[in-house]
SEBA-43392 format. One record per residue (C-alpha): x, y, z. Coordinates in pm, whole numbers, plus 50000, padded with zeros to 5 digits. Layout:
N
XYZ/...
This chain:
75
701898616696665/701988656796583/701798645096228/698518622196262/697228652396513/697738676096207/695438657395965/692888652096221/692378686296358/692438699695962/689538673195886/687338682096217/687648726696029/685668703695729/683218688496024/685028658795959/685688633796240/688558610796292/687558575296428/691048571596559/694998572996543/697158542596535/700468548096540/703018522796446/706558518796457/707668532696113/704308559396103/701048562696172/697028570195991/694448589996093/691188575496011/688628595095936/684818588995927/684278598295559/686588614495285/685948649295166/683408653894898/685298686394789/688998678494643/690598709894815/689478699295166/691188667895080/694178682194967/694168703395304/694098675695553/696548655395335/699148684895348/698338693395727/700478664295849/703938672595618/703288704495750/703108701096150/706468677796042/708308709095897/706918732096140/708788710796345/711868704596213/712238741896171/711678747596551/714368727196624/716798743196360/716228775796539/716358764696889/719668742796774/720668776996614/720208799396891/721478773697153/724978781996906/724838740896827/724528747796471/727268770096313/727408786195983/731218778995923/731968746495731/735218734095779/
């Protein structure tokens, strides 16, 4: 849902709306009233969502690393 948030809120900095969110079981869409007229904007709200995902992921390396769950010996 972060993901579909990401694309959403980067489309309304354009003044671009988003009709809705429907999420599924294996992902989700953000629909959006119109598509941008500029190709960068597009570009923007299409990476926004990959992004909130690794902005993620990497909050939960470093918690995982700080919590001492993740070590850096391989054995």
């Amino acid at each position: 849902m972060l993901h579909e948030f990401g694309h959403a809120f980067m489309a309304r900095r354009f003044g671009i709306r988003t009709r809705d969110i429907v999420l599924f079981p294996f992902g989700g869409a953000a629909r959006l009233e119109r598509v941008p007229e500029v190709p960068s904007q597009e570009l923007l709200i299409a990476l926004a969502g990959p992004a909130v995902s690794v902005g993620i992921a990497a909050a939960l390396f470093a918690a995982l690393w700080l919590l001492g769950s993740i070590h850096g010996d391989v054995t």
